[in-house]
C-alpha positions in Angstrom: 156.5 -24.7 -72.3 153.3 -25.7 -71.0 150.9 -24.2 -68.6 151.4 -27.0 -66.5 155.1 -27.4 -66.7 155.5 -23.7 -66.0 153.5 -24.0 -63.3 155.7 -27.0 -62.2 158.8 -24.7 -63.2 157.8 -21.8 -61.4 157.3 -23.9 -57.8 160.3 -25.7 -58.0 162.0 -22.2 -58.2 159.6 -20.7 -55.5 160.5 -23.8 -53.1 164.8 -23.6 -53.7 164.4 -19.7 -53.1 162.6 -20.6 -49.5 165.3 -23.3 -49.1 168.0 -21.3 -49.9 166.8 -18.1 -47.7 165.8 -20.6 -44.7 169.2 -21.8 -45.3 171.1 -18.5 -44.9 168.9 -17.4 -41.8 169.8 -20.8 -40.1 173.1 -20.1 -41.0 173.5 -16.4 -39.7 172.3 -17.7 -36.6 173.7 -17.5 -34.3 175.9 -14.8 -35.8 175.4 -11.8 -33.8 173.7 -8.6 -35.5 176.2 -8.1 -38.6 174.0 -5.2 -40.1 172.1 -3.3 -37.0 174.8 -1.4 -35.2 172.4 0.4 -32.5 171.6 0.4 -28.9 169.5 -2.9 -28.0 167.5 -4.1 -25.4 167.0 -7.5 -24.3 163.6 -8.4 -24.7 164.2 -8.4 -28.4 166.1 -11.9 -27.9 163.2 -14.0 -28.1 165.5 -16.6 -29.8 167.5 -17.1 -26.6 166.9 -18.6 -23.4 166.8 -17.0 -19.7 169.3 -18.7 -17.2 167.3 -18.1 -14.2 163.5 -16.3 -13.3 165.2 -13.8 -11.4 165.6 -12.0 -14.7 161.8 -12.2 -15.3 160.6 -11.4 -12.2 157.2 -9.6 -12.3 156.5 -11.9 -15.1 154.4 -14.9 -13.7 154.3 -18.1 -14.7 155.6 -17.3 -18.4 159.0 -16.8 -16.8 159.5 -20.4 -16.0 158.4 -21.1 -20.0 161.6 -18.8 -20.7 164.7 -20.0 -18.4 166.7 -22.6 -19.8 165.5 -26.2 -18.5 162.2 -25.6 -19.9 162.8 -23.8 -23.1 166.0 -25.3 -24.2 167.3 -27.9 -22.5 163.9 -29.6 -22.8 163.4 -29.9 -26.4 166.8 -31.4 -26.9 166.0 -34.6 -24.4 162.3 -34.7 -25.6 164.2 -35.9 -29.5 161.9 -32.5 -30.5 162.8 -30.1 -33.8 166.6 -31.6 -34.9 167.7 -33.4 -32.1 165.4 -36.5 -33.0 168.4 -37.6 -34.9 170.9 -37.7 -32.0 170.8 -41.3 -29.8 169.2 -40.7 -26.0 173.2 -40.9 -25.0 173.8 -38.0 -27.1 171.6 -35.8 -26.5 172.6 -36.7 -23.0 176.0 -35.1 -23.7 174.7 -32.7 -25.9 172.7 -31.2 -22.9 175.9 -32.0 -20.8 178.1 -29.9 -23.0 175.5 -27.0 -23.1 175.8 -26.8 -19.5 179.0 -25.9 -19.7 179.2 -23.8 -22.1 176.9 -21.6 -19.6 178.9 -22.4 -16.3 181.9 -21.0 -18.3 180.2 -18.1 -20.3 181.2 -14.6 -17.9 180.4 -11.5 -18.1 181.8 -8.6 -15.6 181.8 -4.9 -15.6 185.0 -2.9 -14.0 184.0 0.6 -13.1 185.1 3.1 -10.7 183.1 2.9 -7.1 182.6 7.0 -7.3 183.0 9.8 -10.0 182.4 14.0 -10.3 179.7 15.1 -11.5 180.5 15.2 -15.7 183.5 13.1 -15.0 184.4 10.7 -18.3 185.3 7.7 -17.4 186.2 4.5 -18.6 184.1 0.8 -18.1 185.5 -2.2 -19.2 183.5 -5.4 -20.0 184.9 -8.4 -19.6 183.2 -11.9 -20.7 184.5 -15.7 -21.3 182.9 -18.4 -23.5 180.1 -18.7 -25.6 180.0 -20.8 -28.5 180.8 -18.4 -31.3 181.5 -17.2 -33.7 179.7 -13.7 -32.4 178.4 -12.7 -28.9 177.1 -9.5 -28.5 177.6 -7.4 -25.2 175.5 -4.0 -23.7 174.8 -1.7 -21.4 171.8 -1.3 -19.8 169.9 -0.3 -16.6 168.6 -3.5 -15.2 168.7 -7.1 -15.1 165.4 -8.0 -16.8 164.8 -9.1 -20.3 161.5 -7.4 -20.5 161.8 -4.0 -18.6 165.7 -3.3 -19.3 166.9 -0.3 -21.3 170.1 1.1 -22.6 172.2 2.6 -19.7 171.8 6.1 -21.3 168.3 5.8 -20.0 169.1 6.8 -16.7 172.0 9.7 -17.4 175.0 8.2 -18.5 176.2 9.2 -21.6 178.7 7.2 -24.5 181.8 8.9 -25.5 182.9 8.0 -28.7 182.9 4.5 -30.0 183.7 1.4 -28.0 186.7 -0.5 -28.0 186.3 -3.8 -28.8 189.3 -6.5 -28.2 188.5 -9.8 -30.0 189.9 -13.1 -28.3 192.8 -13.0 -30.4 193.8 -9.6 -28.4 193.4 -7.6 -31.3 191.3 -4.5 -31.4 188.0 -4.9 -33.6 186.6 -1.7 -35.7 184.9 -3.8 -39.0 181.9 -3.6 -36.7 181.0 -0.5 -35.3 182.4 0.9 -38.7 179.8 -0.1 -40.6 177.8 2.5 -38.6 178.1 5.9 -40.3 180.6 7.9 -38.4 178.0 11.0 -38.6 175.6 9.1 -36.6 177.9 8.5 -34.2 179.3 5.3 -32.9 178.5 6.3 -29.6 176.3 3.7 -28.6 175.7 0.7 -25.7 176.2 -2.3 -28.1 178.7 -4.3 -29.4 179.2 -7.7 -31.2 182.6 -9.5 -30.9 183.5 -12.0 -33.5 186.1 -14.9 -33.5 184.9 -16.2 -30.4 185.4 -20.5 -30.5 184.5 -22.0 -27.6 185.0 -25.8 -27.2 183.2 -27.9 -24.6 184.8 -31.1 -25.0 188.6 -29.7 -25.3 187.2 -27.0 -21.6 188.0 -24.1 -24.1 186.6 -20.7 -23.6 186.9 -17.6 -25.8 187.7 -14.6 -23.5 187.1 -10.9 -24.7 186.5 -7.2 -23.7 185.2 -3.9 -24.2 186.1 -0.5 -23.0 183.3 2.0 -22.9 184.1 6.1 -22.4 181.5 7.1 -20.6 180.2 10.5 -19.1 178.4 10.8 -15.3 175.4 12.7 -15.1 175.1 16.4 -14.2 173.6 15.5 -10.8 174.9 14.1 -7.6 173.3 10.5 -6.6 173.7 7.1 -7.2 173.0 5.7 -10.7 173.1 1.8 -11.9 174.9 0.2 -14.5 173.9 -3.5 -15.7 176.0 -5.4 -18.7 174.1 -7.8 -21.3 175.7 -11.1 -22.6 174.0 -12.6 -25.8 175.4 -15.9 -26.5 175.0 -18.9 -28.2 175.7 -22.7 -26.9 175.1 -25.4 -29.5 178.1 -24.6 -31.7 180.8 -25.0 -29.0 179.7 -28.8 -29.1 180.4 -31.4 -32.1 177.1 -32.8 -31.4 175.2 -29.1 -31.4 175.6 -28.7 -35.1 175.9 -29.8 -38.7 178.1 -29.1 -41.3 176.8 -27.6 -44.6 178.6 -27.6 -47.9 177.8 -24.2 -48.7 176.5 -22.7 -45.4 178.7 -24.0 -42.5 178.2 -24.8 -39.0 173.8 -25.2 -38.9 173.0 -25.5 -35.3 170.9 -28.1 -34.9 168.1 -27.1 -33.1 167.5 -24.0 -35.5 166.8 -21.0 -34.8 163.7 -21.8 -33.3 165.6 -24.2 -30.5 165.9 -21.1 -28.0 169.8 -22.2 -27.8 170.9 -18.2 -27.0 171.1 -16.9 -23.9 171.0 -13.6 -22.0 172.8 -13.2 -19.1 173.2 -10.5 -16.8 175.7 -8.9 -14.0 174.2 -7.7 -11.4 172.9 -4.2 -10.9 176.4 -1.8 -10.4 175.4 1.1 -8.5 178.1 3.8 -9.4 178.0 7.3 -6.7 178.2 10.6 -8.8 179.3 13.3 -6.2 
């Protein structure tokens, strides 16, 4: 072979590798955090969108650049990244059934109003819809995507690993397994698979998880915020295509800023 046909050679495998690995990230997207089973925070979600600048507050005027209108919804109707090939009336409906994915996408926390001081006790997590196939759910201390931190930060502490109850009703374990049980699975994060969520059929995947938790050692009142990360475009025919090898590609990328982060508000739980 030739200098310049290796050359040639050695590009065209260079170029399929990116391909193929741009590919697979595309793909993975948006499927939850398969391999890091750890506490989170939100403000490492830069791929999804806010719902409102509540959650950015302190933040100026980059907080509007973050809520949905402006960094999601706005790309799609400007014919921007892959929505270009979609017809004005689709991405019309497009944006019309991303809307709904997030008017039907829920998350709420059940807790008891008072415990005793060391009490363990149980909070279950509740959410409805996103578009699948993985949302991930936390707890953490505050409604903010930039200044939020995992709910152990202020005293409570995680007693054993979650339960996780897919939308099928059956308990999930693949997940948190894969973290070694000598670490302990003892953590503030979850992801739930099998969620399908359809906007055209009204649809909407419902799950929880049921976290043992432990009150502080001193009296007072202590908050407790949940985390929903989601995705929208897949729960719509026209948010995605299908590849042979890869699947569902949504269409915007993961550059498109089609996740969200949603919060409940801040729980305040009394330890006496």
């Amino acid at each position: 072979m030739n200098r310049a046909s290796h050359h040639s050679s050695t590009v065209g495998i260079l170029v399929a590798i990116v391909a193929a690995s741009a590919a697979v990230s595309v793909s993975a997207y948006p499927g939850g955090t398969p391999d890091f089973q750890t506490d989170v925070s939100p403000y490492c979600a830069a791929c999804h969108s806010s719902l409102d600048a509540a959650s950015l507050q302190g933040a100026g005027e980059r907080a509007e650049k973050e809520v949905v209108d402006r960094k999601h919804l706005a790309t799609i109707l400007a014919a921007e990244k892959g929505y270009g090939e979609l017809s004005e009336a689709d991405r019309q409906t497009l944006v019309a059934h991303i809307k709904a994915v997030d008017a039907n996408s829920t998350i709420k926390l059940e807790f008891p109003a008072q415990v005793a001081k060391g009490e363990t006790f149980q909070v279950t997590v509740r959410v409805t819809g996103g578009a699948g196939p993985v949302v991930g759910v936390a707890l953490v201390d505050r409604p903010h995507r930039w200044y939020a931190r995992s709910a152990t930060s202020v005293g409570w502490k995680v007693i054993g690993a979650p339960t996780i109850v897919g939308p099928d009703g059956s308990p999930q374990t693949e997940w948190i397994n894969k973290r070694p049980e000598r670490q302990g699975r003892n953590i503030t994060y979850v992801n739930v698979t099998g969620v399908a969520s359809d906007a055209v059929a009204g649809t909407w995947s419902k799950s929880k998880i049921i976290f043992n938790l432990k009150a502080p050692d001193e009296a007072g009142d202590y908050p407790l915020v949940g985390a929903y990360f989601y995705g929208t475009e897949k729960a719509s025919p026209l948010g995605y295509e299908e590849h042979p090898i890869y699947g569902k590609l949504i269409r915007g990328t993961y550059t498109g800023k089609s996740g969200r982060v949603r919060f409940t508000p801040t729980n305040t739980i009394n330890v006496r």
